[in-house]
N, CA, C and O of each residue as an XYZ file, in Angstrom:
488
protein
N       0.822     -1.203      0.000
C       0.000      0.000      0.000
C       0.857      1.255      0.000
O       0.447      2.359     -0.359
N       1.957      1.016      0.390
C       2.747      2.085      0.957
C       3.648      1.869     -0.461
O       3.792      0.783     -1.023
N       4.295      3.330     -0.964
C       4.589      3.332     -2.407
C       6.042      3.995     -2.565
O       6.022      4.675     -1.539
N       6.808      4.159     -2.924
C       8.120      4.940     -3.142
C       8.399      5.664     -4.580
O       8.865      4.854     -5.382
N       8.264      6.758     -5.026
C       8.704      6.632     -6.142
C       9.910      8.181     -6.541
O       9.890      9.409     -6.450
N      10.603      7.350     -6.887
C      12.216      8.512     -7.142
C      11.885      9.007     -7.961
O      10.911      8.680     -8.639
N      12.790     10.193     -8.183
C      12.987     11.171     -9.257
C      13.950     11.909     -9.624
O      14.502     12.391     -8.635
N      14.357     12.186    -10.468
C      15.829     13.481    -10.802
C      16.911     12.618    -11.025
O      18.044     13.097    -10.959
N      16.744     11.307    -11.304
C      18.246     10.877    -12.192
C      18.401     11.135    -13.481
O      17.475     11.610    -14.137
N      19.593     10.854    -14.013
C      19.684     11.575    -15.503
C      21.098     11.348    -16.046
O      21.887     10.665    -15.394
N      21.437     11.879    -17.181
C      22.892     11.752    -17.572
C      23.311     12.557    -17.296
O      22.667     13.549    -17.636
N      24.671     12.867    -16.490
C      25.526     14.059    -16.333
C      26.686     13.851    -16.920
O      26.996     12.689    -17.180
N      27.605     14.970    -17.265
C      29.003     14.699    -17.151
C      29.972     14.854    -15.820
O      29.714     15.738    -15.003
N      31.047     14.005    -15.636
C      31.728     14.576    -14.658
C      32.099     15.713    -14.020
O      32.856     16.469    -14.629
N      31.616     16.101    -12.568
C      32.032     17.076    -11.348
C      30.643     17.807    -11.540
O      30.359     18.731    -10.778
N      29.699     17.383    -12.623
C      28.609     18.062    -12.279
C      27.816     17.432    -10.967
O      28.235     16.661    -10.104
N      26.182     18.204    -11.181
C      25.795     17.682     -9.737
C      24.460     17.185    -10.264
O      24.166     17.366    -11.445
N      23.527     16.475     -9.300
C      22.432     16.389     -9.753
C      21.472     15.794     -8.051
O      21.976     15.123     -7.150
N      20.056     16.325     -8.114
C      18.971     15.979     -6.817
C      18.144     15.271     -7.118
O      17.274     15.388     -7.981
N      18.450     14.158     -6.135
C      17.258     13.136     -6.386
C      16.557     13.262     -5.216
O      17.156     13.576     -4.188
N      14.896     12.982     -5.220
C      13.872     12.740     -4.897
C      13.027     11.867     -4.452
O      12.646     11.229     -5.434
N      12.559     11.511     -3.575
C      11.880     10.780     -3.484
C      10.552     10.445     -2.697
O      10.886     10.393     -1.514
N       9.365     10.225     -2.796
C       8.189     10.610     -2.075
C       7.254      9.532     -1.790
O       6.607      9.063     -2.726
N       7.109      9.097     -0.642
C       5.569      8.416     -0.543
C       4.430      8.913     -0.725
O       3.895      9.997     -0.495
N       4.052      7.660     -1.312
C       2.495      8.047     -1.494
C       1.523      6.459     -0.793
O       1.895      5.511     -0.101
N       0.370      6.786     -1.326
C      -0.873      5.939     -0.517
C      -0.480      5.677      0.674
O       0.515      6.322      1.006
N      -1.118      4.581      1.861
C      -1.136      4.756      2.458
C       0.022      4.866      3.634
O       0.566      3.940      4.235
N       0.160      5.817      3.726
C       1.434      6.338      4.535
C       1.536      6.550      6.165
O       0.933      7.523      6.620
N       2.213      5.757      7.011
C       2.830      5.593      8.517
C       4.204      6.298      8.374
O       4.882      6.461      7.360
N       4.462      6.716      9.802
C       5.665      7.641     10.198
C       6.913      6.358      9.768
O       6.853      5.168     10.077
N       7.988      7.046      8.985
C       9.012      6.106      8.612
C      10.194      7.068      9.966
O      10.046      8.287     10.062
N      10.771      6.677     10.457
C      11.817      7.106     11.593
C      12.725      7.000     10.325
O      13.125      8.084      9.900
N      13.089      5.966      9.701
C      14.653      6.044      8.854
C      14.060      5.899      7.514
O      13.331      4.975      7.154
N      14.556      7.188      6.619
C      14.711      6.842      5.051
C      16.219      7.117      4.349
O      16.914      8.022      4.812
N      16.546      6.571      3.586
C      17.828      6.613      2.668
C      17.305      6.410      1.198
O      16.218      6.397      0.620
N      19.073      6.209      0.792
C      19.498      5.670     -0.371
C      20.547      4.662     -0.491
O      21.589      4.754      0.158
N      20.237      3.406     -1.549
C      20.966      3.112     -2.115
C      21.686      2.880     -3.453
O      21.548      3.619     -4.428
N      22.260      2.076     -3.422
C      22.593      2.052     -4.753
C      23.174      0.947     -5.617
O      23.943      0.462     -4.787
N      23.274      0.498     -6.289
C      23.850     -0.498     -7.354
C      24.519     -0.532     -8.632
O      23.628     -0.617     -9.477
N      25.501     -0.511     -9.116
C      26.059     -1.021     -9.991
C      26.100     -2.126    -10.805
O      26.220     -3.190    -10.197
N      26.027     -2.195    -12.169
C      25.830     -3.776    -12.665
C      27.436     -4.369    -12.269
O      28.595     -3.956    -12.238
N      26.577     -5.740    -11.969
C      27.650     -6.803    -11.242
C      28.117     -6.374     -9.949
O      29.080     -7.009     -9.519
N      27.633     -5.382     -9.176
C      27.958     -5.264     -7.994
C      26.648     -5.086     -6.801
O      25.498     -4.793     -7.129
N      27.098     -5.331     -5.368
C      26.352     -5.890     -4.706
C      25.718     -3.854     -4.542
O      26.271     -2.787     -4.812
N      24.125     -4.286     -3.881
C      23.396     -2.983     -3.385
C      24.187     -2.723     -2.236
O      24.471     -3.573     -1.392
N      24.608     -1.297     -2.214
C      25.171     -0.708     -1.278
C      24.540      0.841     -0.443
O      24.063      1.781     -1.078
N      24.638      0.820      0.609
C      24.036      2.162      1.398
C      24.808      3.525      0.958
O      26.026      3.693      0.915
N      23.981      4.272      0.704
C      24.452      5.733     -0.156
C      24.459      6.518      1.894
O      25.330      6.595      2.761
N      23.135      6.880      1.824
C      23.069      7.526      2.997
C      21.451      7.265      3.726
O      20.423      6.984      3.111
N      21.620      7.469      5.302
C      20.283      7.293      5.322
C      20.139      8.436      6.452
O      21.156      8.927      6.944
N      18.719      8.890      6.891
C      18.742      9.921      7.391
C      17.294      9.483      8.657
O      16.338      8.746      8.414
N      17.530     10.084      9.726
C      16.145     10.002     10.858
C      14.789     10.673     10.761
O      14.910     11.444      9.809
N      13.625     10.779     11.221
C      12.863     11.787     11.217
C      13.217     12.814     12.041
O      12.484     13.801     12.092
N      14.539     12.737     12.910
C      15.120     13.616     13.373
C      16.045     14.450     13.076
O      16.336     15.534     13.580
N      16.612     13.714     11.988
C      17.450     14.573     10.958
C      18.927     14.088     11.325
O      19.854     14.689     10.782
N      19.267     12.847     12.375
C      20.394     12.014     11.967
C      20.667     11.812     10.754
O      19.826     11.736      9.859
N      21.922     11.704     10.615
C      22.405     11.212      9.041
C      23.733     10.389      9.220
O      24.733     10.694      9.869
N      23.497      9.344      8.524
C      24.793      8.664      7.956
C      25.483      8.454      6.593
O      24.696      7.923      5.810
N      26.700      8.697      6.048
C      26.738      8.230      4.607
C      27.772      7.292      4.673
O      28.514      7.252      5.655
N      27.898      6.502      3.683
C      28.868      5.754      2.964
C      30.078      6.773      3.117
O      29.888      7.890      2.636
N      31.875      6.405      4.019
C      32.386      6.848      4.059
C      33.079      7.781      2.633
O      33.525      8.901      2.883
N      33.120      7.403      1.576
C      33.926      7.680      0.764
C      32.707      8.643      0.145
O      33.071      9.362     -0.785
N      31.317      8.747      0.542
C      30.635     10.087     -0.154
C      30.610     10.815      0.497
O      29.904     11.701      0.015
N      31.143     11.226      1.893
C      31.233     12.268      2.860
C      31.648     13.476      2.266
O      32.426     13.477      1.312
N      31.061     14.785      2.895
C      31.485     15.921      1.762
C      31.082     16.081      0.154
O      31.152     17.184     -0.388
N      30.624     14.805     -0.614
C      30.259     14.692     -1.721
C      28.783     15.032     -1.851
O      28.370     15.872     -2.651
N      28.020     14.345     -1.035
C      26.631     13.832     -1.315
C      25.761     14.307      0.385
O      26.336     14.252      1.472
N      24.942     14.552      0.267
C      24.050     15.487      0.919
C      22.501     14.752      1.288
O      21.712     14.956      0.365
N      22.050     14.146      2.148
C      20.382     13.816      2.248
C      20.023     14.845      3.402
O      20.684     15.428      4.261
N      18.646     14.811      3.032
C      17.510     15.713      3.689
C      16.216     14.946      3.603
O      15.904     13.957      2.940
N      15.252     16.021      4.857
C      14.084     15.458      4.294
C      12.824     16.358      4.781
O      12.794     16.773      5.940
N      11.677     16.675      3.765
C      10.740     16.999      4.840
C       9.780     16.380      5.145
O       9.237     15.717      4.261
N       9.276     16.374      6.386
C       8.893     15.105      6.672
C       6.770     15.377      6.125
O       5.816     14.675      5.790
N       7.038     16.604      6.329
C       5.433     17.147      5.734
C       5.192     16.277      4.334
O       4.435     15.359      4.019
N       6.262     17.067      3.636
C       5.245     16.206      2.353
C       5.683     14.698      1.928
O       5.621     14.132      0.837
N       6.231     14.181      3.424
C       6.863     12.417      3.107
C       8.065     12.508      1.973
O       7.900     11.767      1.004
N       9.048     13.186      1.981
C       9.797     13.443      0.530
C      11.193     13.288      1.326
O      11.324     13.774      2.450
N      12.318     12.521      0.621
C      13.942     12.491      1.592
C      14.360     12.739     -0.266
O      13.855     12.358     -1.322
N      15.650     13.654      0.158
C      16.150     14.029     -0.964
C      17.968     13.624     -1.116
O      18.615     13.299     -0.120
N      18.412     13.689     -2.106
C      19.811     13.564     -2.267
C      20.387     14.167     -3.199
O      20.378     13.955     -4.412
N      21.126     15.285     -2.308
C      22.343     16.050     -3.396
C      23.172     15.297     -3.450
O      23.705     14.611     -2.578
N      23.386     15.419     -4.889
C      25.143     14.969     -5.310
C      25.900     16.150     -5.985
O      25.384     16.675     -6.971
N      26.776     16.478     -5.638
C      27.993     17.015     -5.674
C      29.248     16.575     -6.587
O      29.584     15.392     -6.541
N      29.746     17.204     -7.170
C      31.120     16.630     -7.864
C      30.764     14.979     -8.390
O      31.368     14.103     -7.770
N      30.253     14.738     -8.986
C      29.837     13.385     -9.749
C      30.974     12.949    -10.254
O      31.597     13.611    -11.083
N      31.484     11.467     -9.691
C      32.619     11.065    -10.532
C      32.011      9.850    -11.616
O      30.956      9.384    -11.186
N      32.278      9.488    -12.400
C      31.911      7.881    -13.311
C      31.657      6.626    -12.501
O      30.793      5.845    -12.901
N      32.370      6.355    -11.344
C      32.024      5.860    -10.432
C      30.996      5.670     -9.501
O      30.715      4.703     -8.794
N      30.338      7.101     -9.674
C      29.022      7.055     -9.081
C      27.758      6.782     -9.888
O      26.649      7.023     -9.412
N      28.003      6.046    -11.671
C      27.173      5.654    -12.263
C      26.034      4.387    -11.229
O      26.564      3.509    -10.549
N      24.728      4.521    -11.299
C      24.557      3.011    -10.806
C      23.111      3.385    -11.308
O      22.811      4.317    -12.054
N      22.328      2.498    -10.762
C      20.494      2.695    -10.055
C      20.563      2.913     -8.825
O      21.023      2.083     -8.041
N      20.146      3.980     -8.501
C      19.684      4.541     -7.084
C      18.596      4.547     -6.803
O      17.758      5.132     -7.488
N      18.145      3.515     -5.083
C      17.119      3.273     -4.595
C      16.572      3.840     -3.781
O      17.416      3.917     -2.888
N      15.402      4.482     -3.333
C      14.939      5.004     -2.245
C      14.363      3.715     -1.126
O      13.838      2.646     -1.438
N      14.615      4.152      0.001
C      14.318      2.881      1.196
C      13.884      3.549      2.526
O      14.410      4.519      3.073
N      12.657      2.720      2.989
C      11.936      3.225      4.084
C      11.585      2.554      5.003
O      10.881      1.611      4.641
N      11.831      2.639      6.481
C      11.668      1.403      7.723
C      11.362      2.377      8.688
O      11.726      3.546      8.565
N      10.675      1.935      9.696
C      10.453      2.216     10.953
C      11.539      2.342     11.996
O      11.417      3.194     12.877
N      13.046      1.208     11.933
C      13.616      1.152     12.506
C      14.989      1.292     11.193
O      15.194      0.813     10.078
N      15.657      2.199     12.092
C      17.451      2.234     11.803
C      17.948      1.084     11.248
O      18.232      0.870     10.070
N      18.038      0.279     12.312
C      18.811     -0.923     12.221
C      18.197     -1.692     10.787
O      18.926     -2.635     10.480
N      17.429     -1.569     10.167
C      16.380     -2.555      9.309
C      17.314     -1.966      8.454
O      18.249     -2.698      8.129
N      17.296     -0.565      7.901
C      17.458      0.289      6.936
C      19.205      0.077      6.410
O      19.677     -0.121      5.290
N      19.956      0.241      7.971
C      21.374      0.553      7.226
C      21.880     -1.300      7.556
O      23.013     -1.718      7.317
N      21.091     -1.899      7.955
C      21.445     -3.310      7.435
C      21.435     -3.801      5.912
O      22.362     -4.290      5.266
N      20.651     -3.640      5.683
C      20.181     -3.352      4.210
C      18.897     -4.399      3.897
O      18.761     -5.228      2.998
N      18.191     -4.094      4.788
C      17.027     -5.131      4.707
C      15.498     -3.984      4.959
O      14.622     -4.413      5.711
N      15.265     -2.352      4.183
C      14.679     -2.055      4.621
C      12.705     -2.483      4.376
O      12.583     -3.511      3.709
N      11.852     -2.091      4.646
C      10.418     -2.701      4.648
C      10.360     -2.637      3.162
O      10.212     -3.560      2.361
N      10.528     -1.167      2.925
C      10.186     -0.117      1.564
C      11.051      0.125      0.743
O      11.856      1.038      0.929
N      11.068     -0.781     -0.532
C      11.831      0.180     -1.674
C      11.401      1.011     -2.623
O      10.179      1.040     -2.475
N      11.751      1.830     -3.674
C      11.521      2.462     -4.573
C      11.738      1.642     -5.576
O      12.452      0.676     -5.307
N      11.227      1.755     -6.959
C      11.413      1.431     -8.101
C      12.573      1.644     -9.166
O      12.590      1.256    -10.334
N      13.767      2.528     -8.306
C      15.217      2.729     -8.579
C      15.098      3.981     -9.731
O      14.092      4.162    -10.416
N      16.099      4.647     -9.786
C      16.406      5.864    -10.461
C      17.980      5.924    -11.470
O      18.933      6.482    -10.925
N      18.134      5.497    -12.526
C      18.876      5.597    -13.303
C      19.886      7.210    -13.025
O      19.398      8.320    -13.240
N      21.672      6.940    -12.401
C      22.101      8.046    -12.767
C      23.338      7.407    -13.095
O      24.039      6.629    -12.448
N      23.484      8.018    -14.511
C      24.575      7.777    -15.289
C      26.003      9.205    -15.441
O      25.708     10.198    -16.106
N      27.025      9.149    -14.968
C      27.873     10.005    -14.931
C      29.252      9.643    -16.161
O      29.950      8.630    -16.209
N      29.282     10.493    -16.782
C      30.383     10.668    -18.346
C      31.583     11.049    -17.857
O      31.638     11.764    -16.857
N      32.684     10.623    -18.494
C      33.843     11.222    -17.973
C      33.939     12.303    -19.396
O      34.850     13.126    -19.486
């Protein structure tokens, strides 16, 4: 019932930036933890960043300073700046939603999104 759906991936070239989106819809309960992840072909889903309804945040060490989540919690929406885009950060990016922390940055969260294509050019 409960729905995810991303937005704002795209093709960039390198060191540009780009904001992704993401929003519940139907029927919607308080999520305490939403993030991102992400995937690469042939590589395993990995945690981008995830953030509290309190506005904790964690990221993936090596996007620190790079990459940016937020959220407001009014219109159910967690967002992600990216910053300086390297080729490396090509993948599908997932939006993910749990009640509990631990669910989320385990990588087992309730709620996924339908993934967001961002492709980065050197």
């Amino acid at each position: 019932q409960v729905q995810l759906v991303e937005s704002g991936g795209g093709l960039v070239q390198a060191g540009e930036s780009l904001r992704l989106s993401c929003t519940a819809s139907g029927t919607i309960f308080r999520f305490n933890a939403m993030g991102w992840y992400r995937q690469a072909p042939g590589k395993q889903r990995e945690l981008v960043a995830a953030i509290t309804s309190g506005g904790n945040t964690n990221y993936a060490d090596s996007l620190k300073g790079r990459f940016t989540i937020s959220r407001d919690n009014a219109k159910n929406t967690v967002y992600l700046q990216m910053n300086s885009l390297k080729p490396e950060d090509t993948a599908v990016y997932y939006c993910a939603a749990d009640r509990f922390t631990a669910q989320l940055m385990g990588g087992m969260p309730r709620y996924w999104g339908q993934g967001t294509q961002v492709t980065v050019s050197s």
